[in-house]
KENU-362369 format. One record per residue (C-alpha): residue number from 0; chain; x, y, z. Coordinates in pm, 1 decimal, always signed. Example, Ala and Ser with C-alpha at 12.3 -4.5 7.8 and 13.67 -1.06 7.14 Angstrom:
# KENU-362369
PT   num   chaine          X          Y          Z
PT     0        A    +1230.0     -450.0     +780.0
PT     1        A    +1367.0     -106.0     +714.0
This chain:
# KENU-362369
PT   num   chaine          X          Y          Z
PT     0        A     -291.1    +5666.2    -1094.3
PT     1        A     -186.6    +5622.4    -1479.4
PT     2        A     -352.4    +5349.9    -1700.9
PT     3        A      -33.9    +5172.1    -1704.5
PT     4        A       -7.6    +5126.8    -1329.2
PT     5        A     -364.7    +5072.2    -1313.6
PT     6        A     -334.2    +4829.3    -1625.7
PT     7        A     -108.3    +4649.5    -1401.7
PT     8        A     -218.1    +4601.5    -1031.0
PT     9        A     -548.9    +4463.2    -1233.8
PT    10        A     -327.7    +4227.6    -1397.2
PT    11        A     -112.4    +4140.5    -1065.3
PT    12        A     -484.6    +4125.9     -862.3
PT    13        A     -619.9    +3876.4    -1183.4
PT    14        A     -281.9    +3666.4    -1159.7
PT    15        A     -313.6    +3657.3     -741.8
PT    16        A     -655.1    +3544.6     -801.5
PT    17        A     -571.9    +3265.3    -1025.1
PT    18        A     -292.1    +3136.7     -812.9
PT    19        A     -554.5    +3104.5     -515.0
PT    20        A     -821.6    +2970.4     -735.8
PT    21        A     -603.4    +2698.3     -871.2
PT    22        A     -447.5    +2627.0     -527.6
PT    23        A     -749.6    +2561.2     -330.9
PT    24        A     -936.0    +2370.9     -659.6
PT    25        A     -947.3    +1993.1     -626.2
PT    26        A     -729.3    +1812.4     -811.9
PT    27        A     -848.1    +1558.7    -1022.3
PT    28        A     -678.6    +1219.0    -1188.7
PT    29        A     -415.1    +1294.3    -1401.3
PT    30        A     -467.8    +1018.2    -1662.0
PT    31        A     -204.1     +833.1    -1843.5
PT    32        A      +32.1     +558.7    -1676.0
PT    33        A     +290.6     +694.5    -1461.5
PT    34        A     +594.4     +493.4    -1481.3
PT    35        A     +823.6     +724.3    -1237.7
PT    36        A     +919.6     +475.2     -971.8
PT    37        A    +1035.9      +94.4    -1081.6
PT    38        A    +1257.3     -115.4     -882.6
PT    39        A    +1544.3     -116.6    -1178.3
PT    40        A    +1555.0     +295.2    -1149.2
PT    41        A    +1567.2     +230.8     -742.0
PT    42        A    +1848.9      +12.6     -825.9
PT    43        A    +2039.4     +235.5     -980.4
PT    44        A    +1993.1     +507.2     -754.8
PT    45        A    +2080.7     +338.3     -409.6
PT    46        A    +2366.3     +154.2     -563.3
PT    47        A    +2551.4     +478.9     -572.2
PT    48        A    +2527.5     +477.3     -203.4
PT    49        A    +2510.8     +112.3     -122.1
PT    50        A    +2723.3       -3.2     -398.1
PT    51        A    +2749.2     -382.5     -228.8
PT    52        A    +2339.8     -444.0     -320.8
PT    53        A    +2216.4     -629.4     -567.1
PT    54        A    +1893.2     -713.8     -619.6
PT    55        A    +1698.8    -1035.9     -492.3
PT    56        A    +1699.0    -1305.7     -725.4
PT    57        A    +1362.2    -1324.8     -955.1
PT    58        A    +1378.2    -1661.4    -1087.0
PT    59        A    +1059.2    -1815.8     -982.9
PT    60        A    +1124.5    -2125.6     -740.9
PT    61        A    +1048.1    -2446.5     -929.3
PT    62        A     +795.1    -2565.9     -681.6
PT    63        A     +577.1    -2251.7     -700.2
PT    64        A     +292.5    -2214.9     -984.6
PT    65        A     +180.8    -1883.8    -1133.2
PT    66        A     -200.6    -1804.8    -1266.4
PT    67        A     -161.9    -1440.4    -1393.0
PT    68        A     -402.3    -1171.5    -1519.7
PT    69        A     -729.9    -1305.7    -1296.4
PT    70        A     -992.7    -1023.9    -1318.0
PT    71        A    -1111.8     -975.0     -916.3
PT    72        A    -1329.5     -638.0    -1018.5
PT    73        A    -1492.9     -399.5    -1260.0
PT    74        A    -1512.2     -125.5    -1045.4
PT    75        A    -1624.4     +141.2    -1284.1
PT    76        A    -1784.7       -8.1    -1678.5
PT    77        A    -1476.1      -68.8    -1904.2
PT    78        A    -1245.3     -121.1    -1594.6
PT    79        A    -1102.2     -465.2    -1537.4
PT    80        A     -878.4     -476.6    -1219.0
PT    81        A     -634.6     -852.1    -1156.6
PT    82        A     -446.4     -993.6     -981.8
PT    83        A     -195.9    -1322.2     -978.0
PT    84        A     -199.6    -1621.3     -765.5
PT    85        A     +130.2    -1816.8     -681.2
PT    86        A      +93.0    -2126.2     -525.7
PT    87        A     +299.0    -2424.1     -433.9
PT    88        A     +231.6    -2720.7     -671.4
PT    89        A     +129.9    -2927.5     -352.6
PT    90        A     -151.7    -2666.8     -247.7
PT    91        A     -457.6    -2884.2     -413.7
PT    92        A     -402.0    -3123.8      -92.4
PT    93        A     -531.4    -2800.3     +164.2
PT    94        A     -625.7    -2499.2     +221.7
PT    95        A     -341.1    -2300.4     +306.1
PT    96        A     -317.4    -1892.5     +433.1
PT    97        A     -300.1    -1646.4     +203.5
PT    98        A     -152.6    -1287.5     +158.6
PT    99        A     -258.8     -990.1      -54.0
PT   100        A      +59.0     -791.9     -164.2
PT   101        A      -16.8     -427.7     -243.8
PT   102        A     +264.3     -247.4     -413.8
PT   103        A     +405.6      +92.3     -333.4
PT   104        A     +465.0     +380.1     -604.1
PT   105        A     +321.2     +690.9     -400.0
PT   106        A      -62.8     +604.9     -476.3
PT   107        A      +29.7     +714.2     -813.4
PT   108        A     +306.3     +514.1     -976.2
PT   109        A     +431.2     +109.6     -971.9
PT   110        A     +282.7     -196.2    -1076.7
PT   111        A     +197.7     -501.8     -869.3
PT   112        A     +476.9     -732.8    -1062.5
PT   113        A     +712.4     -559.2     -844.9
PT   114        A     +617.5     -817.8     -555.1
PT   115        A     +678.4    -1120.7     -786.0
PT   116        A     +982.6    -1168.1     -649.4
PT   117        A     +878.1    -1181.9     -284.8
PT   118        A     +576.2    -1376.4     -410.8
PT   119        A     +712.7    -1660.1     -529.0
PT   120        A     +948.4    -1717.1     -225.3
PT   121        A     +643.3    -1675.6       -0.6
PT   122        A     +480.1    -1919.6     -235.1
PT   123        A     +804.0    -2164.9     -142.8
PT   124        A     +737.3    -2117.4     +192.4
PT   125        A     +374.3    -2219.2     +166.3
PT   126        A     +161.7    -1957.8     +144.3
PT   127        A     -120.9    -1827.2     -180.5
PT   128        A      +76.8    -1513.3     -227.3
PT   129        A     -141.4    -1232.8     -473.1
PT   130        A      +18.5     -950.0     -599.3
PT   131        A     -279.7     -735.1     -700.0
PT   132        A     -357.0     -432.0     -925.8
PT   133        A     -554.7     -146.5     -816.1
PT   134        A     -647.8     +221.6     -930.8
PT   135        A     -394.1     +478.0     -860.9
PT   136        A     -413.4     +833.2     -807.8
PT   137        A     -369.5     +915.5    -1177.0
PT   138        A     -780.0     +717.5    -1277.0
PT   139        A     -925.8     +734.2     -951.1
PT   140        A     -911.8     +941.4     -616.6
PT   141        A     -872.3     +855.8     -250.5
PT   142        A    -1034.3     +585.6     -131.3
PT   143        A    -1100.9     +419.7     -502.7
PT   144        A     -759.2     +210.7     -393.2
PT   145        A     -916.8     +112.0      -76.5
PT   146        A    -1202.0       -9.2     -193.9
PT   147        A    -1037.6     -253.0     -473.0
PT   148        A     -795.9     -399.5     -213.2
PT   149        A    -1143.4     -479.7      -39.8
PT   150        A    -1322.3     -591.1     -314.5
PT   151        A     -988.3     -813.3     -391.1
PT   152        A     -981.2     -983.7      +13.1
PT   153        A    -1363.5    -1060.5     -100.0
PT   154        A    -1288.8    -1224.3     -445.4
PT   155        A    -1009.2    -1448.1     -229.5
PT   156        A    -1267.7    -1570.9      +36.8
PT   157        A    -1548.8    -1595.1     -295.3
PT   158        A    -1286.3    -1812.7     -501.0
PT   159        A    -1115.4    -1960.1     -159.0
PT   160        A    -1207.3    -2321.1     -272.1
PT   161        A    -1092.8    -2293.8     -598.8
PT   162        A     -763.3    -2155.9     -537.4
PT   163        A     -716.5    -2357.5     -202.9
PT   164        A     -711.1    -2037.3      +22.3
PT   165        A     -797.0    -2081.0     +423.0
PT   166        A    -1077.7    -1790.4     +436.2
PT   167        A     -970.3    -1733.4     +830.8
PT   168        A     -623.5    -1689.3     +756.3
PT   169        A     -555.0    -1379.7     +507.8
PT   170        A     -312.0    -1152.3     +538.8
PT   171        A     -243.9     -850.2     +354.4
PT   172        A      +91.5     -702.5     +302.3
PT   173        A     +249.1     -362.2     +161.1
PT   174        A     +522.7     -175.0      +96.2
PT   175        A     +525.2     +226.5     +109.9
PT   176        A     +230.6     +319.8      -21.6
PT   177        A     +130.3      -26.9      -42.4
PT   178        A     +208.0      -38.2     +317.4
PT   179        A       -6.3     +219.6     +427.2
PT   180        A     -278.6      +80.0     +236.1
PT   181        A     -233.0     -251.3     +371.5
PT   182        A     -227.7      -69.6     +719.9
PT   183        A     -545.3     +107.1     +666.6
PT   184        A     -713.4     -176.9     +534.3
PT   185        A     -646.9     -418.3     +795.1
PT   186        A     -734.6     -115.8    +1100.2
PT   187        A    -1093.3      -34.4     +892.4
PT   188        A    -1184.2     -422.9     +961.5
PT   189        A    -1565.6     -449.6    +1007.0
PT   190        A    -1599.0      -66.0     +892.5
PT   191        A    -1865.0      -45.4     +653.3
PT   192        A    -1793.4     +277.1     +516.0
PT   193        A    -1424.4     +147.4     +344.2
PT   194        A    -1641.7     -126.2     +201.0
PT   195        A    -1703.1      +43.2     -198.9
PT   196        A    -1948.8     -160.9     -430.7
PT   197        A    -1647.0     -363.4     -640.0
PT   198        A    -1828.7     -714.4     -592.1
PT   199        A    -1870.2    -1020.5     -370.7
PT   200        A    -2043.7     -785.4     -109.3
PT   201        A    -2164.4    -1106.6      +72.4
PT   202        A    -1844.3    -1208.3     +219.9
PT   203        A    -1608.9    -1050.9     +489.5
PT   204        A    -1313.9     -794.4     +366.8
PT   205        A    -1127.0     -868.3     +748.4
PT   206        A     -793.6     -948.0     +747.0
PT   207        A     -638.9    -1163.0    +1035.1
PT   208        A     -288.9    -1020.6    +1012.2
PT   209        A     -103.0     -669.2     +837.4
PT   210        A     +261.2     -645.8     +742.6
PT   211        A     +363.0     -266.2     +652.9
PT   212        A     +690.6     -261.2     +494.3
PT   213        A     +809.4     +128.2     +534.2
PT   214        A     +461.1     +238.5     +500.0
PT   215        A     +293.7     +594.0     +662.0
PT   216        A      +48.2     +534.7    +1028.8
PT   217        A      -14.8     +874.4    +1013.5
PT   218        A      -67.3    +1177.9     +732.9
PT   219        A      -56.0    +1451.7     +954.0
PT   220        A     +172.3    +1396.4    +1216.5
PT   221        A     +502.0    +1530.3    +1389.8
PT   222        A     +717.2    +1245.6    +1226.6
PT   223        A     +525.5    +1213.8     +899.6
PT   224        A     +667.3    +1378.9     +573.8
PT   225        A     +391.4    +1343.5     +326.0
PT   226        A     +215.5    +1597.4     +194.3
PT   227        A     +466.9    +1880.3     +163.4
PT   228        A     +369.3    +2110.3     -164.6
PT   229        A     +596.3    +2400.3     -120.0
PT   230        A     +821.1    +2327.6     -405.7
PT   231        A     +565.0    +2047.4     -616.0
PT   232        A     +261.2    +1859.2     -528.1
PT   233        A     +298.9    +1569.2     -328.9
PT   234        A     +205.0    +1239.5     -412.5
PT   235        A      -75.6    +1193.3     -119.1
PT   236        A     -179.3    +1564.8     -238.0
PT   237        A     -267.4    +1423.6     -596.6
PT   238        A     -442.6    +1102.5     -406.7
PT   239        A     -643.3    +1336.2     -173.0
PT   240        A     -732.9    +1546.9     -416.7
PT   241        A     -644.4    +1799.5     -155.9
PT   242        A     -364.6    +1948.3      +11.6
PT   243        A     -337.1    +1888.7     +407.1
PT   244        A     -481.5    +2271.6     +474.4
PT   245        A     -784.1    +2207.0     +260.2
PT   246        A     -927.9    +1879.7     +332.8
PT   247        A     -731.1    +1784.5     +675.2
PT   248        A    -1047.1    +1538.0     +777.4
PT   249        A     -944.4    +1308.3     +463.2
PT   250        A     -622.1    +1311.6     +559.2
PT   251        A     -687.4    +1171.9     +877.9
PT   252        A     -907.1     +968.0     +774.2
PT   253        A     -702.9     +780.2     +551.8
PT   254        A     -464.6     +728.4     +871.5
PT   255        A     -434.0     +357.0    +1016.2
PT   256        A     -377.9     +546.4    +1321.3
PT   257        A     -754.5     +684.4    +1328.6
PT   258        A     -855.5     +318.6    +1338.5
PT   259        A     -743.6     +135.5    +1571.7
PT   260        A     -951.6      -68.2    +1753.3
PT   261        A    -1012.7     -437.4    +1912.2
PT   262        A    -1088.6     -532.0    +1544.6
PT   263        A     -700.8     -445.4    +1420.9
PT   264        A     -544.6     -731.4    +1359.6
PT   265        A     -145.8     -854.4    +1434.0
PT   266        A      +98.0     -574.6    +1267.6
PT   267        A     +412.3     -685.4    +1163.4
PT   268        A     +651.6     -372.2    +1106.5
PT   269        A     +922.4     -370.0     +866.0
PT   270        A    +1151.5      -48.3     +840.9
PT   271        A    +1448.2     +100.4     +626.3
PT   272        A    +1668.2     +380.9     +833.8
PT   273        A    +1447.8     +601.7     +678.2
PT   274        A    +1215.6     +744.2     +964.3
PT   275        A     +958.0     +915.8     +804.5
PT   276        A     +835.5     +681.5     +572.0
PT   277        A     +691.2     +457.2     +912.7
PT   278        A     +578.1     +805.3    +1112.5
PT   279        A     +304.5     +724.9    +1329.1
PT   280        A     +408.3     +344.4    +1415.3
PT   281        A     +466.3     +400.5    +1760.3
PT   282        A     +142.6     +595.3    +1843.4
PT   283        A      -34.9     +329.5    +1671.0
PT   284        A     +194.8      +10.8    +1879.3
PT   285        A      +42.5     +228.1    +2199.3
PT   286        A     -282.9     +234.0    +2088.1
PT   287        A     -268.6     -175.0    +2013.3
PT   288        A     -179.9     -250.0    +2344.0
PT   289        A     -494.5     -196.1    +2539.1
PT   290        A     -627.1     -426.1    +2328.6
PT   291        A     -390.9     -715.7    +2354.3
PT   292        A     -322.5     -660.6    +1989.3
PT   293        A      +46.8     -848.9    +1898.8
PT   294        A     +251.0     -588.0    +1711.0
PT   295        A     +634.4     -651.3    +1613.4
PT   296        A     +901.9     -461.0    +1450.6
PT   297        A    +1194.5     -502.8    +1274.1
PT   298        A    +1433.2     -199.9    +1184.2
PT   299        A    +1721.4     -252.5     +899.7
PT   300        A    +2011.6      -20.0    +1039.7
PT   301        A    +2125.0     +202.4     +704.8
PT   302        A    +1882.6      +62.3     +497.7
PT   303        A    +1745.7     +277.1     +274.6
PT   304        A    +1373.9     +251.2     +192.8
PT   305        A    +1337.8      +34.4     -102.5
PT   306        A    +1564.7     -252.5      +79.8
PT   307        A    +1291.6     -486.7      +27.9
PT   308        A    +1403.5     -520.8     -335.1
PT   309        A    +1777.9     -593.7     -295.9
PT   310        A    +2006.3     -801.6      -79.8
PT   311        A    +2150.9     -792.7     +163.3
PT   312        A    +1816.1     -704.3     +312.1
PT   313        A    +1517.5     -916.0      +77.6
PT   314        A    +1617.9    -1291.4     +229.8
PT   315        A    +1554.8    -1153.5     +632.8
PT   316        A    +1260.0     -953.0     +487.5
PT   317        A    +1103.5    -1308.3     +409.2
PT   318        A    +1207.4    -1493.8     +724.3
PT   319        A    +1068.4    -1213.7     +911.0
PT   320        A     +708.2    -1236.8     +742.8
PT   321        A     +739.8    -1601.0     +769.1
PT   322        A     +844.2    -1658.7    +1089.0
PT   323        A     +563.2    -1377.0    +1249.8
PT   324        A     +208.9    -1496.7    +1037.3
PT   325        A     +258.5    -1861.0    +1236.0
PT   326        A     +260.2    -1674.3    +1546.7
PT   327        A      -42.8    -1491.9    +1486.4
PT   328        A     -226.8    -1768.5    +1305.5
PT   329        A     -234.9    -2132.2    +1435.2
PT   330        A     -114.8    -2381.0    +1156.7
């Protein structure tokens, strides 16, 4: 064998070995802000193929009151997580139920003002509505988000007085990834181990209802599409840490599915035409049922999965979530 060839396979062998190295290494937060998915740039997109949308009207409803920017955590030193609280102006009378709104973005990507909107017409309708930050995939790995949306149902039941919040009446509600947090936090009810150390550890993190707008049941799984690196890492891939191959117990793990139990609460199901983005629902609906657990669903036909944001499809989204928490809770 000449030097050259030789010279060679040791380079192709080196190169080989770096690909696998770098394959099977954990991947760690990013860093930075990644501003990739906002509901304007959604907009845009979907109007091409739905060009009769437009999107739900933001003006805040004159009877609804907004405290912004209210620290709920310091999960790690130097690192101040909020949240907002809307309100009707009549809530100082009662306690009224609450919801937690956890937005989407691919555990890496959004901001929680994209549920002011739906906020403040939940707040109309009379309910605390809280869009809430929390670390995404790019400061903090799989299950930092989990335990902030925790921490944040423990801050509402620590400051329940003072923003006039019924502690046995909190719901939490996503969309996408915000969905299948919401999902997973509302199936790990009770479970100490989702729990994290971001404050208020004296009072319960249970939520009494879930509503998963187009989010995941179930990582791996025959109708699930996440974590599919072929061409680029995925999104859950960069909140694992992982790839499905490498760590597959985290991935099911972080499944609502895995959870279920007789401490899962109501599940209301929202859903674009979009399959995949809700794989899993149906096992999980089976698995409620021997537990008397009330699940419903509601499918928009041709929807595609950011309807939440737009009309025709954001005025039923409300009357859906509004008409299904009074069924689960008594007013």
């Amino acid at each position: 064998m000449t030097s050259i060839v030789w010279q060679r396979l040791l380079w192709f062998m080196s190169a080989i070995s770096l690909l696998t190295s770098t394959a099977w290494a954990q991947l760690g937060p990013t860093g930075g802000r990644d501003t990739s998915f906002t509901v304007r740039k959604s907009y845009l997109q979907e109007k091409k193929h739905h060009p009769d949308i437009t999107l739900a009207d933001s003006t805040l409803p004159a009877d609804v009151l907004v405290q912004r920017n209210i620290a709920y955590s310091t999960p790690v030193a130097g690192r101040r997580l909020v949240l907002d609280v809307y309100a009707p102006k009549l809530s100082a009378t009662k306690a009224l139920p609450a919801i937690l709104m956890v937005h989407g973005g691919g555990w890496r990507s959004g901001d929680r003002s994209h549920n002011n909107t739906l906020a403040g017409h939940l707040a109309a309708k009379g309910f605390i509505a809280i869009p809430v930050e929390y670390r995404l995939s790019t400061e903090a790995l799989y299950p930092a988000a989990v335990h902030d949306l925790k921490a944040a149902i423990r801050w509402m039941r620590a400051n329940a007085r003072t923003y006039h919040i019924d502690p046995k009446r909190i719901a939490i509600l996503g969309f996408s990834a915000g969905g299948q947090l919401a999902a997973l936090v509302g199936s790990t009810n009770g479970n100490a181990a989702f729990e994290g150390s971001g404050g208020y550890a004296t009072y319960s993190s249970d939520v009494q209802a879930i509503v998963d707008i187009d989010g995941v049941l179930a990582f791996i799984h025959p109708e699930s599409g996440e974590g599919d690196d072929s061409r680029s890492t995925s999104a859950a891939t960069y909140w694992f840490g992982y790839g499905k191959a490498q760590k597959p117990e985290l991935w099911h793990e972080a499944s609502p599915l895995t959870h279920i139990d007789n401490h899962t609460p109501p599940i209301l199901f929202l859903n674009s035409s979009v399959d995949r983005m809700h794989g899993g629902r149906d096992d999980l609906i089976a698995k409620l049922k021997p537990f008397g657990t009330y699940s419903e669903v509601h499918t928009f036909a041709g929807a595609p999965h950011t309807f939440m944001f737009f009309n025709p499809w954001f005025t039923p989204t409300v009357t859906y979530i509004t008409d299904f928490l009074p069924k689960v809770w008594t007013f």
